[in-house]
C-alpha positions in Angstrom: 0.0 0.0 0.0 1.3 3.4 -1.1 0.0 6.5 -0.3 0.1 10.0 -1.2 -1.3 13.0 0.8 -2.7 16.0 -0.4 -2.4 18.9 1.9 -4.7 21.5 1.6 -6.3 22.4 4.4 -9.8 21.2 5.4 -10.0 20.3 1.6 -6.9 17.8 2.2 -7.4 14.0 1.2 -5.3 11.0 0.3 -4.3 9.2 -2.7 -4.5 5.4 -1.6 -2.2 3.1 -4.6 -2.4 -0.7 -3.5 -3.9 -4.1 -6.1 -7.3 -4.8 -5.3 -8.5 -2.1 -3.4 -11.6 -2.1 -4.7 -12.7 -5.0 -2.3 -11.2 -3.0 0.3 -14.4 -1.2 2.3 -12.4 0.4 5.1 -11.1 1.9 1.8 -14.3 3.8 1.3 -17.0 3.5 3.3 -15.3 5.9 6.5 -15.8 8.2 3.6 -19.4 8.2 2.7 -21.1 10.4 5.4 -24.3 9.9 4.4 -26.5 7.0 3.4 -27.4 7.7 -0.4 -24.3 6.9 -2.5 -24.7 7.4 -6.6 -21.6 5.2 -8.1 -21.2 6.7 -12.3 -19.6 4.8 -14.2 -19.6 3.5 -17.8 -20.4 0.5 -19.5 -16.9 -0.4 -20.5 -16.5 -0.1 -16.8 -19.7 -1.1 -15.1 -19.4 -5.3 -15.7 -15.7 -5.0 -14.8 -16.3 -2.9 -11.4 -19.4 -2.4 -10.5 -20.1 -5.4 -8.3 -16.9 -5.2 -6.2 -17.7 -1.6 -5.9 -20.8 -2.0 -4.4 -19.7 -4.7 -1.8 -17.6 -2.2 -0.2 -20.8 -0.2 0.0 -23.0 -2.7 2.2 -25.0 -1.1 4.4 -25.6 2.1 2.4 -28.3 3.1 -0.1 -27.0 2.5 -3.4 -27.7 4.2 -6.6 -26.2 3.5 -9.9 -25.7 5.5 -13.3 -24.0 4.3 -16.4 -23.3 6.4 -19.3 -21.8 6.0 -22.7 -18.0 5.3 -23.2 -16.0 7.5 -24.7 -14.8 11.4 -24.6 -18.0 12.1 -26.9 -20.2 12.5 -23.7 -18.5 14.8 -21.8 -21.2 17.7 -22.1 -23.5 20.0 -20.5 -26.0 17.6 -21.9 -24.7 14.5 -19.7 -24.6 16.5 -16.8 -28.1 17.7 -16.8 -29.1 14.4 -17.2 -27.0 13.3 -14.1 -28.9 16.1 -12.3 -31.9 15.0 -13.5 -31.2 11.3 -11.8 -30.0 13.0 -8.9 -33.1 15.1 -8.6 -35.4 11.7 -9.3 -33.8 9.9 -6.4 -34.0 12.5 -5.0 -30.3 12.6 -3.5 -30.0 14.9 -0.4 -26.6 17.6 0.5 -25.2 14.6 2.3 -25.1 11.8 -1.0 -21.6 11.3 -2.1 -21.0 10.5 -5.7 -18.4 8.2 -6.6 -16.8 8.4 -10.1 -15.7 5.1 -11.4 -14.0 4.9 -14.5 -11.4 7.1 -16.5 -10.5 10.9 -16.7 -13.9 11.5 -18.7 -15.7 9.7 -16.0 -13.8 12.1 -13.0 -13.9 14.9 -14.6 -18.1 14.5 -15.2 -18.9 13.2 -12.0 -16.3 15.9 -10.5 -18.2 18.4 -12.1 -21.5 17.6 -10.9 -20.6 17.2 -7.6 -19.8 20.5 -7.5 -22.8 21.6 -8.6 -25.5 19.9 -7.4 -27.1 21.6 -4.2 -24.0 23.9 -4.4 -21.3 20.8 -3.5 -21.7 17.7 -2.4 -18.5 14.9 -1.0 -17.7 12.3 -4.4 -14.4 10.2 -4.2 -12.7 9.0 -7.6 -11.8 5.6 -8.5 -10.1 6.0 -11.3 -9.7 3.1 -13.2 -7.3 4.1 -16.3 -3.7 5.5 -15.7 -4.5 8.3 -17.2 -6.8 9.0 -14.4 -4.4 7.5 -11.6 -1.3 9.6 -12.4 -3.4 12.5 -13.5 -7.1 13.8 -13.9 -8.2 12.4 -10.9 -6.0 14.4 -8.6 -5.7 18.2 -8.0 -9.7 18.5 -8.4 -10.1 20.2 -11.5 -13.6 19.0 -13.0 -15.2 20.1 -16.1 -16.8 19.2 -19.3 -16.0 20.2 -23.3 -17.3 22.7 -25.5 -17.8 22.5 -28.9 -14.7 25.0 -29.2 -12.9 24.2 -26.3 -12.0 21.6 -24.5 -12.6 21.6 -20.1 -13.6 24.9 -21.0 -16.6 24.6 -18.5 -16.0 23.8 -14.9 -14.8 24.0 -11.5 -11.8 23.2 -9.0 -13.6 20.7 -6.5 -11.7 18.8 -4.7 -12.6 15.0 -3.8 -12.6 13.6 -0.1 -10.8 9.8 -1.3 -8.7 9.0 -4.7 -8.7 4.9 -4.5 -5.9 4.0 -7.4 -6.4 0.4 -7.7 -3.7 -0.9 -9.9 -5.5 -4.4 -10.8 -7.7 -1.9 -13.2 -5.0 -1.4 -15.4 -4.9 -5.1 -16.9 -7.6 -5.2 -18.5 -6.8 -1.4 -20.1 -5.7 -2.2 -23.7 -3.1 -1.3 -24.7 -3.3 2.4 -26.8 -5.0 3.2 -23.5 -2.4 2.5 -21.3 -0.2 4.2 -23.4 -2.2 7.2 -23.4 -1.4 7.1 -19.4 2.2 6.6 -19.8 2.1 10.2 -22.1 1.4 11.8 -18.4 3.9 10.0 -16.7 6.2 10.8 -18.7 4.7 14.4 -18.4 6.2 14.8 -14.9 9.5 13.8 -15.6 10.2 16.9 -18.4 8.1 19.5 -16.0 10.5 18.9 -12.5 11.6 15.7 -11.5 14.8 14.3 -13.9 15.5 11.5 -12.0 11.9 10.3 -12.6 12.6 10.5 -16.3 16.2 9.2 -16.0 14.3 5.9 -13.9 11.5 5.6 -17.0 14.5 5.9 -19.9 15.8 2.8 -18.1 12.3 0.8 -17.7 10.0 1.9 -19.9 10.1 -1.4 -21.2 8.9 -2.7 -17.8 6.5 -0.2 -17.5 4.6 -1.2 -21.0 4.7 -4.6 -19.6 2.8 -3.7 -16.9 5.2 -5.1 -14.2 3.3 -4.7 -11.0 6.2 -3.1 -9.2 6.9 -0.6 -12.1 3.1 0.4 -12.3 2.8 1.2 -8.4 6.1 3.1 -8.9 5.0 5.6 -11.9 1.5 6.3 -9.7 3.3 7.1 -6.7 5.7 9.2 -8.3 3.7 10.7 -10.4 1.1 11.5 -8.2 3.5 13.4 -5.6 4.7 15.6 -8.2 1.3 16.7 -9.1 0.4 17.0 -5.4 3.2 19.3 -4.6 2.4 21.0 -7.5 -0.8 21.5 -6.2 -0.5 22.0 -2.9 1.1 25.2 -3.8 -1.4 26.5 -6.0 -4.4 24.9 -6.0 -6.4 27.3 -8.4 -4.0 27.7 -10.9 -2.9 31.1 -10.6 0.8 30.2 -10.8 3.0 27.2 -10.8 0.3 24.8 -11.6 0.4 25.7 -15.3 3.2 23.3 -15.3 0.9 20.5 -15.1 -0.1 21.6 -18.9 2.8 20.8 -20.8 2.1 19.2 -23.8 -2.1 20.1 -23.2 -2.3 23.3 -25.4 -1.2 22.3 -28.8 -2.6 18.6 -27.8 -6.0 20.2 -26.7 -6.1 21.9 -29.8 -5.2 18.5 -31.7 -8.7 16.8 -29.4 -11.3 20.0 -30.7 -9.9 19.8 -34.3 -10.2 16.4 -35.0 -13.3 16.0 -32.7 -13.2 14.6 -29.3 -12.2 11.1 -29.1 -10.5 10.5 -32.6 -7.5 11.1 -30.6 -7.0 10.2 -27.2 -6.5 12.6 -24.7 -2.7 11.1 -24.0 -1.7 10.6 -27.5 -2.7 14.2 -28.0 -0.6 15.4 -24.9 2.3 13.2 -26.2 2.1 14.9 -29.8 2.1 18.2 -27.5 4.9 17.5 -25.6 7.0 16.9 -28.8 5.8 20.3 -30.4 6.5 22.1 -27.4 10.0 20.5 -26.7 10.8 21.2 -30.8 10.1 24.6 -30.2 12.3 24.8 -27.5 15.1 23.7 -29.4 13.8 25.6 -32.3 14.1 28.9 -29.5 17.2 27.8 -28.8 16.0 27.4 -25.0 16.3 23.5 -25.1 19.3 21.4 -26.6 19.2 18.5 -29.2 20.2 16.0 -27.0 17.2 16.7 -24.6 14.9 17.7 -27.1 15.9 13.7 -28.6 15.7 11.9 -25.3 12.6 13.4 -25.1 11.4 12.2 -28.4 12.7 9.1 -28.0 11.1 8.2 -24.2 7.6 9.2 -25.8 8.4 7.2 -29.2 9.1 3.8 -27.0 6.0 4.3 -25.3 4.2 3.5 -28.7 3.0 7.5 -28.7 3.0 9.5 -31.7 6.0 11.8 -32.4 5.4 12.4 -35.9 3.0 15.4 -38.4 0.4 14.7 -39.0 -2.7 15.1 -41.9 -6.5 15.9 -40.9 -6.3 19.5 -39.7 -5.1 22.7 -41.2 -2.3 25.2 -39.5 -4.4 28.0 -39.3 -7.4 25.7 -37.9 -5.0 24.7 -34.9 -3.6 28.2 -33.9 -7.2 29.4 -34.0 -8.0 26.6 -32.1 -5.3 27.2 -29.4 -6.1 31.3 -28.8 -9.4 29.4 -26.9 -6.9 27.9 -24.4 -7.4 29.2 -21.2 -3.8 30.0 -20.1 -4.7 33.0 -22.7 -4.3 36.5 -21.0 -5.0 39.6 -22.4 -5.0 38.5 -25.5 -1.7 36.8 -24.4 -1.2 33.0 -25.1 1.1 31.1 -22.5 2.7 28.5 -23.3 4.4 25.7 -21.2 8.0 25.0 -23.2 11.5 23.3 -21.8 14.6 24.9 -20.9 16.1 21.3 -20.1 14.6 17.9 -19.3 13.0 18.6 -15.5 12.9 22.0 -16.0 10.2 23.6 -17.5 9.1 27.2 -18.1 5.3 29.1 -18.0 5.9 31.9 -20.6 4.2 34.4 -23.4 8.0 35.9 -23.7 8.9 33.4 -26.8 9.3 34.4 -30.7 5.6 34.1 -32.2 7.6 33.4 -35.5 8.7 30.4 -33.8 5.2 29.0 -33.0 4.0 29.6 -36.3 7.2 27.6 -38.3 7.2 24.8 -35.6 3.2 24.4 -36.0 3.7 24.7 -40.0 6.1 21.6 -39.7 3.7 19.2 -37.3 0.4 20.5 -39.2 0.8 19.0 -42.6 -2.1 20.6 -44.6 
């Protein structure tokens, strides 16, 4: 059993990383303060989880809501109808939701719990490692736009993160791979002996050795918390987390949600941001082709790519919201671990690196 605590305040809570925690109900149910419990989930998910989920529940009133897979659903319109089940229950301020399932999963059920009778308690199980090394901790919760993606939502913070690492075998493969893109995320942002470690067993890591999985969750999850934990809202320092998530949020909206997964997209982002580095003269080669290299032998893309225009993905990244004043900020490297929030770069330099990725 690993785990990870996230101090902030009376919002604080802990990131629990173990194999089959699931079954675990001193693992949740000291949690639920209330007796209505509403478990979301999808129905990739639901036959895997669902059961053991509600085991650890007995004693309390369970409620159930499974939605479609797939980044697709993440709208206004699946909230409301969240609300609407809520409402039909009806669930009082003292339910607790529990998202089970990926980032899309989190993020929704995140989202509603922060609005629904102004806030009520929800605890993530996130079953993807995507959503163990990443979306579910910190508390940002949202859904897309048409035009932008989490551009609707709010920093809510959950009360439990259960990271149960039997999930990840039965995650194919491109979606474990999408997780890794995160992982490796942390490593370029602050911590080069993290990177240094996956450069050495990254082959480990796609095999999903056991030790190796609980290693990339711990790590990655207490550089995000001390990220966090120092700027909760954003304002500074937690822009960090982004790397990658401009260019490959622009890559999600222009191709439509889901064509690309979120990671892959990230991964692409982390190349073009690392090439304009170098292109800046801010990063060297040998960094900028480590870091090419790391995400390449996790099976993530590194290459341009056809389907949108270069004009279409600038216009598509001024919606990002690290735009100020008309400003965009973008997250580039100065070195492997050491990256830099800035608006302070050569906009000449965007364009040519974005012309060479976006092959019209």
């Amino acid at each position: 059993m690993k785990t990870v605590n996230i101090d902030l305040g009376d919002r604080s809570y802990q990131i629990r990383i173990a194999d089959g925690l699931m079954h675990q109900s001193s693992e949740l149910l000291p949690w639920v303060s209330g007796r209505q419990v509403v478990i979301i989930t999808n129905e990739i998910v639901a036959p895997l989880y669902l059961q053991q989920v509600k085991e650890s529940l007995q004693g309390k009133q369970i409620f159930e809501i499974i939605l479609p897979d797939g980044e697709h659903i993440k709208t206004l319109q699946t909230a409301e109808s969240i609300f609407d089940r809520l409402l039909g229950i009806p669930c009082d301020r003292k339910a607790t939701l529990i998202a089970l399932g990926g980032g899309v999963i989190g993020d929704m059920v995140g989202f509603a719990a922060a609005c629904y009778q102004r806030g009520v308690a929800f605890i993530q199980i996130p079953t993807t490692l995507l959503a163990q090394v990443d979306s579910s901790v910190g508390g940002k919760t949202a859904v897309n736009h048409p035009r932008g993606k989490n551009m609707i939502g709010a920093f809510y913070q959950p009360v439990r993160v259960i990271a149960d690492t039997r999930s990840l075998l039965t995650l194919d493969d491109r979606q474990f791979a999408s997780g890794v893109a995160e992982v490796i995320k942390y490593g370029l942002i602050n911590d080069i002996e993290f990177f240094e470690w996956l450069e050495k067993n990254i082959d480990r890591v796609m095999n999903k050795e056991r030790d190796a999985l609980g290693y990339i969750i711990e790590c990655s999850c207490l550089n995000k918390a001390r990220i966090v934990e120092q700027d909760e809202r954003e304002s500074g320092v937690r822009a960090l987390l982004n790397l990658g998530h401009t260019f490959g949020h622009a890559i999600e909206a222009g191709f439509g949600y889901g064509k690309w997964l979120h990671g892959e997209a990230v991964a692409m982002g982390m190349v073009i941001a690392a090439q304009m580095s170098y292109q800046l003269g801010w990063l060297s080669e040998t960094a900028l082709l480590r870091t090419k290299s790391l995400i390449k032998k996790a099976t993530l893309p590194t290459e341009p790519f056809a389907g949108l225009t270069k004009a279409n993905m600038l216009d598509l990244m001024k919606l990002d919201k690290k735009v100020e004043d008309g400003n965009l900020k973008l997250i580039l490297l100065e070195d492997i671990g050491k990256a830099v929030i800035s608006s302070e770069y050569d906009h000449s330099v965007l364009h040519s690196t974005v012309d060479f990725f976006v092959i019209d």
